[in-house]
N, CA, C and O atoms as CSV, one atom per row, in Angstrom:
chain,resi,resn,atom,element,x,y,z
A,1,UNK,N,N,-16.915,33.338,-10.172
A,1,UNK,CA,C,-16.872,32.417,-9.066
A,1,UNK,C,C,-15.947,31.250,-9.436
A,1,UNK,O,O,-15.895,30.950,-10.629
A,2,UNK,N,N,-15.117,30.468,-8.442
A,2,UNK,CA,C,-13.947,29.757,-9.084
A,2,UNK,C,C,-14.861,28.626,-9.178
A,2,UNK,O,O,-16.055,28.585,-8.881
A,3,UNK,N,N,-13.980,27.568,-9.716
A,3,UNK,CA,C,-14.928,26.150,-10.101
A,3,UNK,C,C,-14.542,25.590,-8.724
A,3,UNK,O,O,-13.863,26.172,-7.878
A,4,UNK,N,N,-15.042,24.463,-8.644
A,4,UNK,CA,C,-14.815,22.981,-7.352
A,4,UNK,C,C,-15.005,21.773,-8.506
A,4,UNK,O,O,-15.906,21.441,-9.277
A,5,UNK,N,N,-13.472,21.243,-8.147
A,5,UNK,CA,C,-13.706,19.727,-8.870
A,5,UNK,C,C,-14.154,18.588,-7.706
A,5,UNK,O,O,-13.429,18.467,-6.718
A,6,UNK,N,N,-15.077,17.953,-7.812
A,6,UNK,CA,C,-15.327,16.845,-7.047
A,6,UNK,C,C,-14.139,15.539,-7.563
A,6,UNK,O,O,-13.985,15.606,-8.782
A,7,UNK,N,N,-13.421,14.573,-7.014
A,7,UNK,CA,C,-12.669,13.468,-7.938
A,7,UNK,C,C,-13.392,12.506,-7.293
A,7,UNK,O,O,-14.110,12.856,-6.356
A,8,UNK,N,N,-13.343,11.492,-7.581
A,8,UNK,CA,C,-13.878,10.160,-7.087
A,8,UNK,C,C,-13.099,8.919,-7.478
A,8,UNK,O,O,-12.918,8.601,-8.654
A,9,UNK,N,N,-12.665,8.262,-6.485
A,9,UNK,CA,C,-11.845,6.749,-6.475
A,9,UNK,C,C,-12.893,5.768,-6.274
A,9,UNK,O,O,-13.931,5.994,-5.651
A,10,UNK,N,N,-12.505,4.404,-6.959
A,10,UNK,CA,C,-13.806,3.092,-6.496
A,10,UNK,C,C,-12.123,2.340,-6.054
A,10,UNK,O,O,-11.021,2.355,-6.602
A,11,UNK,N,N,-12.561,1.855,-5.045
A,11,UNK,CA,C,-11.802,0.536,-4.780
A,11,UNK,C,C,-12.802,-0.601,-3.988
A,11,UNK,O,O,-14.018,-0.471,-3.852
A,12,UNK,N,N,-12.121,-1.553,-3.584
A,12,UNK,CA,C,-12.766,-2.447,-2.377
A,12,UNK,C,C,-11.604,-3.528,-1.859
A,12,UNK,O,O,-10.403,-3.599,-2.118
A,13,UNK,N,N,-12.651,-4.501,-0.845
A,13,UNK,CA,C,-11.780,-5.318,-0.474
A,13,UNK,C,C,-12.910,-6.041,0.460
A,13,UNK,O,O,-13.963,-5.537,0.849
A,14,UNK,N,N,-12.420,-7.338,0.715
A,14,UNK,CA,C,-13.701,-8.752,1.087
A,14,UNK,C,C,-13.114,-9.149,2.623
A,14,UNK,O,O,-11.982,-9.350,3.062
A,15,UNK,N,N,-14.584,-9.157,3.263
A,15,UNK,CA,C,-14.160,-8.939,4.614
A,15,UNK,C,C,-15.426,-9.533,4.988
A,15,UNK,O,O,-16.462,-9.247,4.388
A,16,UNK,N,N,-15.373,-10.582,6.232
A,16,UNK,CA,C,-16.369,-10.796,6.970
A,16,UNK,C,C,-16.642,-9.916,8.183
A,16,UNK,O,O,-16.034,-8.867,8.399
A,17,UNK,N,N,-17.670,-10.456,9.014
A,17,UNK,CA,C,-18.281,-9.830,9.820
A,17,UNK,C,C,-19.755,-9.760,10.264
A,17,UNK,O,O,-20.636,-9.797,9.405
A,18,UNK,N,N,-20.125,-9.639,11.872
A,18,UNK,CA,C,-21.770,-9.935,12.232
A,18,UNK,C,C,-21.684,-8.813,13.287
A,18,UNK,O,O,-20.817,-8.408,14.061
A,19,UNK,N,N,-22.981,-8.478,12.977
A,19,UNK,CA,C,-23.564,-7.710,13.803
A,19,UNK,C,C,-24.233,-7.863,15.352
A,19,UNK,O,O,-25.362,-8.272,15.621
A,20,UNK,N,N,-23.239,-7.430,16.231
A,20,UNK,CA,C,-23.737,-7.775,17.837
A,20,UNK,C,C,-25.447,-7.554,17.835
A,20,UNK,O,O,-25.882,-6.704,17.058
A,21,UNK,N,N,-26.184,-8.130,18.488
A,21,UNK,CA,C,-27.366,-8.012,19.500
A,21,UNK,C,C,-28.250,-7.316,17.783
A,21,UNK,O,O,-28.744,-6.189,17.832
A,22,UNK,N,N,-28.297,-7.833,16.935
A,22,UNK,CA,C,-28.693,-8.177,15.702
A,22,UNK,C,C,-30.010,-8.798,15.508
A,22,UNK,O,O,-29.726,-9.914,15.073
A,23,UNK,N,N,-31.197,-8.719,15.576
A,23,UNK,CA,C,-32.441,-9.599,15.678
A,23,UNK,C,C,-32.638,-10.223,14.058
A,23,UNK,O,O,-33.586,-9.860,13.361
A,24,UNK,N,N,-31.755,-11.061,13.651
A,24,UNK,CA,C,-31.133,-11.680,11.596
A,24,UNK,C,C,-30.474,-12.294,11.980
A,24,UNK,O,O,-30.073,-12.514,13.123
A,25,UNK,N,N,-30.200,-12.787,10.745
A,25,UNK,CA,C,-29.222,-13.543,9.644
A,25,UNK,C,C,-27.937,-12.851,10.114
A,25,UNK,O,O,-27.023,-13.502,10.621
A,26,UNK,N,N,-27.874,-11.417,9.926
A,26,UNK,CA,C,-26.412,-10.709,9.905
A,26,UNK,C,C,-25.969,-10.451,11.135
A,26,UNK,O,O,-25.085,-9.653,11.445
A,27,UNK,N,N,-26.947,-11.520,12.212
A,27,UNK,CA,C,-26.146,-11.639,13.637
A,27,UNK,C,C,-25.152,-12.797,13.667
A,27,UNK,O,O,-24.227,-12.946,14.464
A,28,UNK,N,N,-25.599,-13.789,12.399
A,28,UNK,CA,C,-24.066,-14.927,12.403
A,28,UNK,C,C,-22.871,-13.855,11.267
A,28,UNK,O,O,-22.993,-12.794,10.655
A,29,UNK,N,N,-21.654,-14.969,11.483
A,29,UNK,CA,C,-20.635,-13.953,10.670
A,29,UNK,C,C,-20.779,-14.581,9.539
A,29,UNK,O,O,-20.861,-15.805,9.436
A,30,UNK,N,N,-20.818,-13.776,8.619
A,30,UNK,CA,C,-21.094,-13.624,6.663
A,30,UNK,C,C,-19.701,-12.512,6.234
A,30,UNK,O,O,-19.002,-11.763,6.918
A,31,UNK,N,N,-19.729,-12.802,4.980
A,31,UNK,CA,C,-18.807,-12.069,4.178
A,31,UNK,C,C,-19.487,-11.171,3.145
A,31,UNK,O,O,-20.682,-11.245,2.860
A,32,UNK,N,N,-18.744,-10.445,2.692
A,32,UNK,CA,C,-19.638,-8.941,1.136
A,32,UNK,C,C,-17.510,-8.747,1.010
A,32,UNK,O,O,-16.467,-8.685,1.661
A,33,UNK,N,N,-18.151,-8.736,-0.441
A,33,UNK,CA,C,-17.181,-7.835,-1.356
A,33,UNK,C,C,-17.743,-6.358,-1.290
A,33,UNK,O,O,-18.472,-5.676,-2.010
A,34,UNK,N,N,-17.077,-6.178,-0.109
A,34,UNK,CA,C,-17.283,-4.152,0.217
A,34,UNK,C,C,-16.516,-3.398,-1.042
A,34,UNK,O,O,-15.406,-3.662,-1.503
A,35,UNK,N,N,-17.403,-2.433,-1.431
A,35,UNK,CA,C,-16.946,-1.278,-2.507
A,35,UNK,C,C,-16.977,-0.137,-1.307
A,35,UNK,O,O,-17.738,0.113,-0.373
A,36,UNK,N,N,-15.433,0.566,-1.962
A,36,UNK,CA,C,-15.577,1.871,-1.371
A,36,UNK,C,C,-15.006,2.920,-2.484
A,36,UNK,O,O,-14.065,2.902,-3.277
A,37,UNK,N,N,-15.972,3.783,-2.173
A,37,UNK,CA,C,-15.868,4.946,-3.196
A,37,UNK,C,C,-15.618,6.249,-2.697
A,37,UNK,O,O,-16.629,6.665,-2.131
A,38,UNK,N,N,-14.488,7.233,-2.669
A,38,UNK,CA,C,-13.835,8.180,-2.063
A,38,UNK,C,C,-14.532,9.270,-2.916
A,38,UNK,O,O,-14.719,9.022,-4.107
A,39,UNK,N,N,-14.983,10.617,-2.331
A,39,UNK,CA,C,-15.425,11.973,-2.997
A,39,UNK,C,C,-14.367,12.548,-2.372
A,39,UNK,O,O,-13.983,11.999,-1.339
A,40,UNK,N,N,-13.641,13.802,-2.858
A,40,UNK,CA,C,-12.434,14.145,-2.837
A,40,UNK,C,C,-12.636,15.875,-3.273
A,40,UNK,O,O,-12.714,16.051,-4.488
A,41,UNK,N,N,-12.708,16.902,-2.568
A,41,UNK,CA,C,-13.461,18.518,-3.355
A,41,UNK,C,C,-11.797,19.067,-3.990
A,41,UNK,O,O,-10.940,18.400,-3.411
A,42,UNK,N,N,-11.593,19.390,-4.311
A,42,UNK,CA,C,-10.573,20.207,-5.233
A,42,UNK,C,C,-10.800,21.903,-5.654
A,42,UNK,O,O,-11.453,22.408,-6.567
A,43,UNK,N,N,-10.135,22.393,-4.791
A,43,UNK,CA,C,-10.190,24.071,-4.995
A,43,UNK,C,C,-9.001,24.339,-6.219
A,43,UNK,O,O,-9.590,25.113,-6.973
A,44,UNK,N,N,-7.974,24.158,-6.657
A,44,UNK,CA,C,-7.045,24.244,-7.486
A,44,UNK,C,C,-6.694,22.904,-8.097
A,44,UNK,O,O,-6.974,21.818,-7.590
A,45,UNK,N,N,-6.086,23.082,-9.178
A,45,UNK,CA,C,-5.136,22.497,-10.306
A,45,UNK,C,C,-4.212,22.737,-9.896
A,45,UNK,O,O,-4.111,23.664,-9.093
A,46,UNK,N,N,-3.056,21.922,-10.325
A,46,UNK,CA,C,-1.497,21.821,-10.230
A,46,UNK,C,C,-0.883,22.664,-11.457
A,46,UNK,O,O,-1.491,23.679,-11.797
A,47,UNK,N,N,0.147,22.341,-12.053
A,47,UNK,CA,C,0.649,22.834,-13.365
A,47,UNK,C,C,0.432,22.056,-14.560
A,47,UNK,O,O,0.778,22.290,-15.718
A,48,UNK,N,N,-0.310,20.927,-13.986
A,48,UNK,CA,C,-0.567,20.189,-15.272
A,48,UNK,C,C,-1.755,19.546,-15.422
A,48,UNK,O,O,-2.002,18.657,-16.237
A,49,UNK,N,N,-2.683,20.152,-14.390
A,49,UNK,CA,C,-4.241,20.055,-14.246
A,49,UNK,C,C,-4.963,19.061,-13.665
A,49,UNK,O,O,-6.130,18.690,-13.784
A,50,UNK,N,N,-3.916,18.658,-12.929
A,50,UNK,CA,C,-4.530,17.291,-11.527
A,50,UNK,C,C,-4.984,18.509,-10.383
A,50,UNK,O,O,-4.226,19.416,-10.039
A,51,UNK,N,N,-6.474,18.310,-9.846
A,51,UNK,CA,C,-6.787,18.822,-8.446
A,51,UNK,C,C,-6.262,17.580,-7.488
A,51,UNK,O,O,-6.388,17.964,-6.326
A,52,UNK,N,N,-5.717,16.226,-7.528
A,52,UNK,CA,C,-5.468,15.257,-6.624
A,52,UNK,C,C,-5.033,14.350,-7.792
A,52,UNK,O,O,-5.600,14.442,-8.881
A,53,UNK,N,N,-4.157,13.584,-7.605
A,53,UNK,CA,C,-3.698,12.253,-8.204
A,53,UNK,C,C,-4.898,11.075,-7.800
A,53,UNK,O,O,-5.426,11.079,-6.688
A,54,UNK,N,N,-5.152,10.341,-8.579
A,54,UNK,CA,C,-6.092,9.450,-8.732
A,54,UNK,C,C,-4.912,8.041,-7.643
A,54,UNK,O,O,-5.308,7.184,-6.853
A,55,UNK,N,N,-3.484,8.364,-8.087
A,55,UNK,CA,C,-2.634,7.533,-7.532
A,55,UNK,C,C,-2.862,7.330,-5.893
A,55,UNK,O,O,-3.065,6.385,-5.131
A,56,UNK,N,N,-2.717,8.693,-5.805
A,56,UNK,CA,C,-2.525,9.378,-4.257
A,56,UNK,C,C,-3.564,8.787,-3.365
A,56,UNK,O,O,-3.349,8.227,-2.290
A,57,UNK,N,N,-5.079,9.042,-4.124
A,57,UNK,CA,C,-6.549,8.305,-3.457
A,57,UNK,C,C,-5.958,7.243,-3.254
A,57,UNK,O,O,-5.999,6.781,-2.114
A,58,UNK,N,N,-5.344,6.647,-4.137
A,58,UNK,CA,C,-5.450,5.077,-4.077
A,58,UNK,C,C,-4.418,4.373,-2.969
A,58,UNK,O,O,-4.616,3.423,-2.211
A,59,UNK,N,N,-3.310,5.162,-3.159
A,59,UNK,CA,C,-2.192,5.039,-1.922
A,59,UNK,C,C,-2.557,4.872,-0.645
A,59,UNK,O,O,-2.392,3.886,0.074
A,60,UNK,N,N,-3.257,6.287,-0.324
A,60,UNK,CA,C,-4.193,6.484,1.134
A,60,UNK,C,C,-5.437,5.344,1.950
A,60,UNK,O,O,-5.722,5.027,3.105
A,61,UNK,N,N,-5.896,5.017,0.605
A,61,UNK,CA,C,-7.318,3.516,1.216
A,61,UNK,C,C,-6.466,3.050,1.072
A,61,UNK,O,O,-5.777,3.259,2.070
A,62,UNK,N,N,-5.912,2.404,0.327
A,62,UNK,CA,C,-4.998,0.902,0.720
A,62,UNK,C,C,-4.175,0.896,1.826
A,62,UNK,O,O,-3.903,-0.204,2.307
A,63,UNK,N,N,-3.679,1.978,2.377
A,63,UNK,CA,C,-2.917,1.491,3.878
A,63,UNK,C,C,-4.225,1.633,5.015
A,63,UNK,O,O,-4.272,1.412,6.225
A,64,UNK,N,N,-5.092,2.034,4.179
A,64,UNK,CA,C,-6.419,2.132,5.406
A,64,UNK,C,C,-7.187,0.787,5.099
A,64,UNK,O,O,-7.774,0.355,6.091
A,65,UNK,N,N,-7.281,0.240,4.281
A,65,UNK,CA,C,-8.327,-1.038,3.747
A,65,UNK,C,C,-7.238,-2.058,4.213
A,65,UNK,O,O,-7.767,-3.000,4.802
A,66,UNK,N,N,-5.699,-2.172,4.118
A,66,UNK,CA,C,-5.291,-3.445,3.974
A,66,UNK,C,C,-4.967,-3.901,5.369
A,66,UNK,O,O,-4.160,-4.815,5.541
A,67,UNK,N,N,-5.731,-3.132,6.646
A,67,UNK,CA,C,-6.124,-3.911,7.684
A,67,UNK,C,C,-7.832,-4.303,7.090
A,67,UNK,O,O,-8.520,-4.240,8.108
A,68,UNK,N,N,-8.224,-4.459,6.574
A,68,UNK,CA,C,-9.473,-4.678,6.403
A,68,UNK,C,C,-9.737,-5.511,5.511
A,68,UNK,O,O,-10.837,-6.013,5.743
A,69,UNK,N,N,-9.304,-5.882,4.666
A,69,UNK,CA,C,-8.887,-7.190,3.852
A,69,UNK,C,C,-8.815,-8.447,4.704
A,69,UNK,O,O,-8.071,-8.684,5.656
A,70,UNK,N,N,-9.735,-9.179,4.158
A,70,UNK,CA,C,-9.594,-10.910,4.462
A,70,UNK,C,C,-10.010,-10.792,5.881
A,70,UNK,O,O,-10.405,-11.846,6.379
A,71,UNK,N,N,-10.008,-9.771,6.620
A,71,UNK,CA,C,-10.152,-10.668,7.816
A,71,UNK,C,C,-11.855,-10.361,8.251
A,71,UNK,O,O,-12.715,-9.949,7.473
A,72,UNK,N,N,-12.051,-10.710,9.793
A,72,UNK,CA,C,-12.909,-10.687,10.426
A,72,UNK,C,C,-13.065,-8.869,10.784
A,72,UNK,O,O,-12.191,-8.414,11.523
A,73,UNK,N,N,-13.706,-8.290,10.477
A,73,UNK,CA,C,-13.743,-6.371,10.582
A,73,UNK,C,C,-14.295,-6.612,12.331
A,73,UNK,O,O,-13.746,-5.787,13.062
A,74,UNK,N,N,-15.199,-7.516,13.043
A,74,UNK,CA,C,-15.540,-7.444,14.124
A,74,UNK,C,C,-13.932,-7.377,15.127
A,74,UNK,O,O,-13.886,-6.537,16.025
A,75,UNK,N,N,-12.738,-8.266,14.896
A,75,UNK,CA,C,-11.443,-8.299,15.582
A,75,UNK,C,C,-10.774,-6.855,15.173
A,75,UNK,O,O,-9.969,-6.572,16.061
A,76,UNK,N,N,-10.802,-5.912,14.239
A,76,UNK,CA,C,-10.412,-4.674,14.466
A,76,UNK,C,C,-10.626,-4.010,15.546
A,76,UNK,O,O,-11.827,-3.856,15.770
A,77,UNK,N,N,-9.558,-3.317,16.701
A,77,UNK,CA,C,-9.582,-2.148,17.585
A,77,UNK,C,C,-10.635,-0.905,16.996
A,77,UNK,O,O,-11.203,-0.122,17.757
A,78,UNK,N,N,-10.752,-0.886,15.796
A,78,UNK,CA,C,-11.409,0.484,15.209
A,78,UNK,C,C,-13.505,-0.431,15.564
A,78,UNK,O,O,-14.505,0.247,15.328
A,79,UNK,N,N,-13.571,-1.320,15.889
A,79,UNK,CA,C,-14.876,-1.649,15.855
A,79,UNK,C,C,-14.726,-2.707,17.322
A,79,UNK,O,O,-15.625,-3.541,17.441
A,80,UNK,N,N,-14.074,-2.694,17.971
A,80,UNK,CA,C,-14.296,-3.527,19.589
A,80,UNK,C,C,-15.604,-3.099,20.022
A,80,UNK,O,O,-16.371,-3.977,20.415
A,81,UNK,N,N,-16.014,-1.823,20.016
A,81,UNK,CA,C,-16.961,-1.094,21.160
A,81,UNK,C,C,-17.987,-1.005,19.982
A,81,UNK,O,O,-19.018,-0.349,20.128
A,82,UNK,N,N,-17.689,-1.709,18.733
A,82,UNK,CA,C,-18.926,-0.625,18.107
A,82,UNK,C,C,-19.275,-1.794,16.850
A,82,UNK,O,O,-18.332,-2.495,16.484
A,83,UNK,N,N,-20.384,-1.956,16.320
A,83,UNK,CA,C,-20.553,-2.804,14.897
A,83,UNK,C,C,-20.021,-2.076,13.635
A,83,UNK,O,O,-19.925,-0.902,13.279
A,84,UNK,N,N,-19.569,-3.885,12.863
A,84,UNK,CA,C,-18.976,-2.990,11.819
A,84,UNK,C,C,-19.827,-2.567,10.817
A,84,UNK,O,O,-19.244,-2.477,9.736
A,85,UNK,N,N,-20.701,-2.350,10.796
A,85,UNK,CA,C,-21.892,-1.812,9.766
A,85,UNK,C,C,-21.417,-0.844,8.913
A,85,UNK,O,O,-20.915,0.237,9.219
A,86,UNK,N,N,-21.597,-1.276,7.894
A,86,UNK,CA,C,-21.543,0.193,6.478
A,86,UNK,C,C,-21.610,1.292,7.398
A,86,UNK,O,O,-20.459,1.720,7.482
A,87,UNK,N,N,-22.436,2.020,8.191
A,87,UNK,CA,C,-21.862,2.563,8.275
A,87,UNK,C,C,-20.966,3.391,9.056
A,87,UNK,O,O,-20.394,4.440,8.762
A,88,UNK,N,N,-20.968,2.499,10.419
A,88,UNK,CA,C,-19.597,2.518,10.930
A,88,UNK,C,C,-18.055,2.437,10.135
A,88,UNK,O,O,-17.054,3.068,10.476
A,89,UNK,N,N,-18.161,1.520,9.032
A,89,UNK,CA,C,-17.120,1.418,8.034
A,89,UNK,C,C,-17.122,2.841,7.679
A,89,UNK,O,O,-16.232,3.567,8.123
A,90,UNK,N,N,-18.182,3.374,6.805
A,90,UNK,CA,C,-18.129,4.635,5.949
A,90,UNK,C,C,-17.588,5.907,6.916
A,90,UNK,O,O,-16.748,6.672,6.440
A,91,UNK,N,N,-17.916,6.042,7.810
A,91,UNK,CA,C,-17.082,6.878,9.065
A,91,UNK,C,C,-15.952,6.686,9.256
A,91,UNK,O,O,-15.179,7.640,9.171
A,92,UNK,N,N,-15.619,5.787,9.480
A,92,UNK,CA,C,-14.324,5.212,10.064
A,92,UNK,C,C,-13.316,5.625,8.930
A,92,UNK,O,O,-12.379,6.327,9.308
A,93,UNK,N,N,-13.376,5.240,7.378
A,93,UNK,CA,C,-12.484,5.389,6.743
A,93,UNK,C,C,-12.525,6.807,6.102
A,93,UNK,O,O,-11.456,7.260,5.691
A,94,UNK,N,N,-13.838,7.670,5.957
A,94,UNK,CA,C,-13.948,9.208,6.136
A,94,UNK,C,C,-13.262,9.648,6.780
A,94,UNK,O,O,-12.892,10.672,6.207
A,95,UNK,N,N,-12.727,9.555,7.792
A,95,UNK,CA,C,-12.079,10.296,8.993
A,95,UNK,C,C,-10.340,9.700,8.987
A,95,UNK,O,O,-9.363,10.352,9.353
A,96,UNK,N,N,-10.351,8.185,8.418
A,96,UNK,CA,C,-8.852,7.986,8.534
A,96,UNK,C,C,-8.212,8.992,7.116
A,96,UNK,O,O,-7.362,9.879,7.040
A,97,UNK,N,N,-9.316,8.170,5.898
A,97,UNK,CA,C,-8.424,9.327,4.703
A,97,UNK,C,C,-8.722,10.501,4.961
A,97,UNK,O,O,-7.643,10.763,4.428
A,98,UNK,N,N,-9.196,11.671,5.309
A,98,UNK,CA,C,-9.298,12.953,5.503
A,98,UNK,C,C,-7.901,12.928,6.437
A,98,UNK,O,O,-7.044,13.525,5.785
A,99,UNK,N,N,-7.392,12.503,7.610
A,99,UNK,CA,C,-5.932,12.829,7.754
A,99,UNK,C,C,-5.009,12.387,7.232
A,99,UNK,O,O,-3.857,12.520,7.644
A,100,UNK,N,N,-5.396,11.692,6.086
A,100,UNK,CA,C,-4.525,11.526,4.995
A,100,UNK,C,C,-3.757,12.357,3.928
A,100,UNK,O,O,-2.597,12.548,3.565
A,101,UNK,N,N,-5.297,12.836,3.552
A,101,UNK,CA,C,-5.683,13.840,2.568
A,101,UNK,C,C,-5.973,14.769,2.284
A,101,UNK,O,O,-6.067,15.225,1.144
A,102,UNK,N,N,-6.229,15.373,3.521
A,102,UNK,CA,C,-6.773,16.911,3.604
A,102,UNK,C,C,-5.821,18.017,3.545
A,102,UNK,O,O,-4.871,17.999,4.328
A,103,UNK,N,N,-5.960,19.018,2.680
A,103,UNK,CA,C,-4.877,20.083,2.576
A,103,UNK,C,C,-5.308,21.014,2.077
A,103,UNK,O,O,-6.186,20.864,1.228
A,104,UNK,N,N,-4.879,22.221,2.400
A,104,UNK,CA,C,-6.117,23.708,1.958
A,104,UNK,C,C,-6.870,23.645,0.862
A,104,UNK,O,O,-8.064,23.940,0.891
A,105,UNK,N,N,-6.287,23.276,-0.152
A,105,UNK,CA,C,-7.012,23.232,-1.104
A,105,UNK,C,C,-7.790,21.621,-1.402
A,105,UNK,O,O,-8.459,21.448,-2.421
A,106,UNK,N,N,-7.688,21.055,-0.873
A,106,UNK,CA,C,-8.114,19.578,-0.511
A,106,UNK,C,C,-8.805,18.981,0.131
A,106,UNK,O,O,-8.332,18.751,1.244
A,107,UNK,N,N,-10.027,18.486,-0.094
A,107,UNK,CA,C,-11.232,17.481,1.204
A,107,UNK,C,C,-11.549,16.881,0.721
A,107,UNK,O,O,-11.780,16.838,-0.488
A,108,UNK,N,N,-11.733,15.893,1.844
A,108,UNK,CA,C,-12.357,14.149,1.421
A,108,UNK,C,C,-13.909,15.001,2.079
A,108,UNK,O,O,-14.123,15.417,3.218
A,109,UNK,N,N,-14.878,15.033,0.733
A,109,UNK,CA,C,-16.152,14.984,1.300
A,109,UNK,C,C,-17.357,14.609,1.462
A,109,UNK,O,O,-18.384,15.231,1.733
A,110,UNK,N,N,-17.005,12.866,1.155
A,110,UNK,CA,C,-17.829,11.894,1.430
A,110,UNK,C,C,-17.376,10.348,0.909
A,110,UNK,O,O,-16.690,10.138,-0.092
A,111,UNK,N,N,-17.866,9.414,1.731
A,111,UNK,CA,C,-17.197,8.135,1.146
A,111,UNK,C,C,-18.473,7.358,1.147
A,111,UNK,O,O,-19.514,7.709,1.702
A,112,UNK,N,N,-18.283,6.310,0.492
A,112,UNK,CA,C,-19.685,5.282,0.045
A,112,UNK,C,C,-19.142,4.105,-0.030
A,112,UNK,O,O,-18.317,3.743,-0.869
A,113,UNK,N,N,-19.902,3.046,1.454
A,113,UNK,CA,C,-19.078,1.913,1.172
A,113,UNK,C,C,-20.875,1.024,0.908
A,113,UNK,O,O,-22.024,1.298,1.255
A,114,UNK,N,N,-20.273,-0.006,0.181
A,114,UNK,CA,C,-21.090,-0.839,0.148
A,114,UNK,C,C,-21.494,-2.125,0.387
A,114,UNK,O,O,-20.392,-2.280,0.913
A,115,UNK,N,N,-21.992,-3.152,0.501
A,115,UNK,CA,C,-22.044,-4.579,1.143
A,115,UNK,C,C,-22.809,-5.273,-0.049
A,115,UNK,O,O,-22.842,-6.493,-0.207
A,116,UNK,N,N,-23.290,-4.545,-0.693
A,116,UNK,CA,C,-23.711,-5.342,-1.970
A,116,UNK,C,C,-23.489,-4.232,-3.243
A,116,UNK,O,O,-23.019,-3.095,-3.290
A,117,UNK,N,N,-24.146,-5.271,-4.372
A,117,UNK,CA,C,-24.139,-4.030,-5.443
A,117,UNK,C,C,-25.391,-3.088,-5.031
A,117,UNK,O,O,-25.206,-2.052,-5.670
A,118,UNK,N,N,-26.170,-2.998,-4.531
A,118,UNK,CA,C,-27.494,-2.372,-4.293
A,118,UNK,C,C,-27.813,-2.353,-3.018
A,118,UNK,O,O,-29.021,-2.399,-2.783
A,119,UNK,N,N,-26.771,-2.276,-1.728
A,119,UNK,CA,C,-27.128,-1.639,-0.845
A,119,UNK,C,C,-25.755,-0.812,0.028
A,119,UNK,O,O,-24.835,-1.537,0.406
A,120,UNK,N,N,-25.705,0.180,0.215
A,120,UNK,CA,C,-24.793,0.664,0.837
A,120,UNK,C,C,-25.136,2.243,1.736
A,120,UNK,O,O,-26.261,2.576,2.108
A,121,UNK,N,N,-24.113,2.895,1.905
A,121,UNK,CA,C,-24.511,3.919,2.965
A,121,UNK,C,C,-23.264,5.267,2.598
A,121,UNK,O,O,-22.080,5.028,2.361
A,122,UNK,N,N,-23.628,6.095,2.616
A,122,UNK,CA,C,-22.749,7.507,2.309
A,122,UNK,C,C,-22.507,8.195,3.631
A,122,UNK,O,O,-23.553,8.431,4.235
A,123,UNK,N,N,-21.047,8.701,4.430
A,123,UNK,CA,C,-21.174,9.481,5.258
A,123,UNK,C,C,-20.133,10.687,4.645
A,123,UNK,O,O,-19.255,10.676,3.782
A,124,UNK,N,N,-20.675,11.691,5.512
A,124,UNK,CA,C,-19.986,13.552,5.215
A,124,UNK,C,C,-20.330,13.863,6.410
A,124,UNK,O,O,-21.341,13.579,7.053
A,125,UNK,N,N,-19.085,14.689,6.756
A,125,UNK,CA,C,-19.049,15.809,7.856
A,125,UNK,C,C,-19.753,17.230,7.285
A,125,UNK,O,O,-19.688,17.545,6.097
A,126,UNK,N,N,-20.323,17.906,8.138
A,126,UNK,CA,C,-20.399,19.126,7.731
A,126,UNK,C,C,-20.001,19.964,8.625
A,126,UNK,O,O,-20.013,21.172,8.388
């Protein structure tokens, strides 16, 4: 049976934001140093035994995070209709890097963003 490499990227980036019709605290706007952590499946090696460049992960969130940096995540088009909650975030950037990243031998298959060190949220398609 062939192997599956899972890879995994950590990045982040600091972003405010409140939660509409919110009964809290996290109905005024607050800030979190968001962690996001990319799962990545790998069916093959290259010729020199990368299933994905660690570079490549990193290329892909950063043109997806660096609208998401510094600002207010509620003024993003990607969250008008919707809160930016972990895990609306964790969807949102699942689905932007997967058309980033996805290629036969290649899937993004799960991302983990977080709002603290000890609380966050995982989404996957199946």
């Amino acid at each position: 049976m062939p192997g599956v490499y899972e890879v995994f990227f950590r990045s982040g980036f600091s972003a405010a934001h409140l939660l509409r019709d919110y009964p809290g605290d996290c109905a005024r706007l607050h800030g979190h140093n968001w962690t996001v952590e990319v799962y990545v499946e790998c069916r093959e090696l290259d010729e020199i035994g990368i299933g994905i460049d660690f570079y490549d992960i990193d290329k892909a969130l950063k043109q997806i995070m660096v609208e998401m940096d510094h600002c207010n995540l509620n003024d993003l088009a990607a969250f008008k209709d919707r809160n930016p909650t972990s895990e609306n975030l964790a969807r949102y950037v699942y689905r932007e890097l997967s058309g980033k990243l996805d290629a036969p031998a290649i899937k993004v298959v799960k991302v983990k963003v977080c709002e603290t060190p000890d609380a966050g949220v995982t989404y996957r398609e199946e």
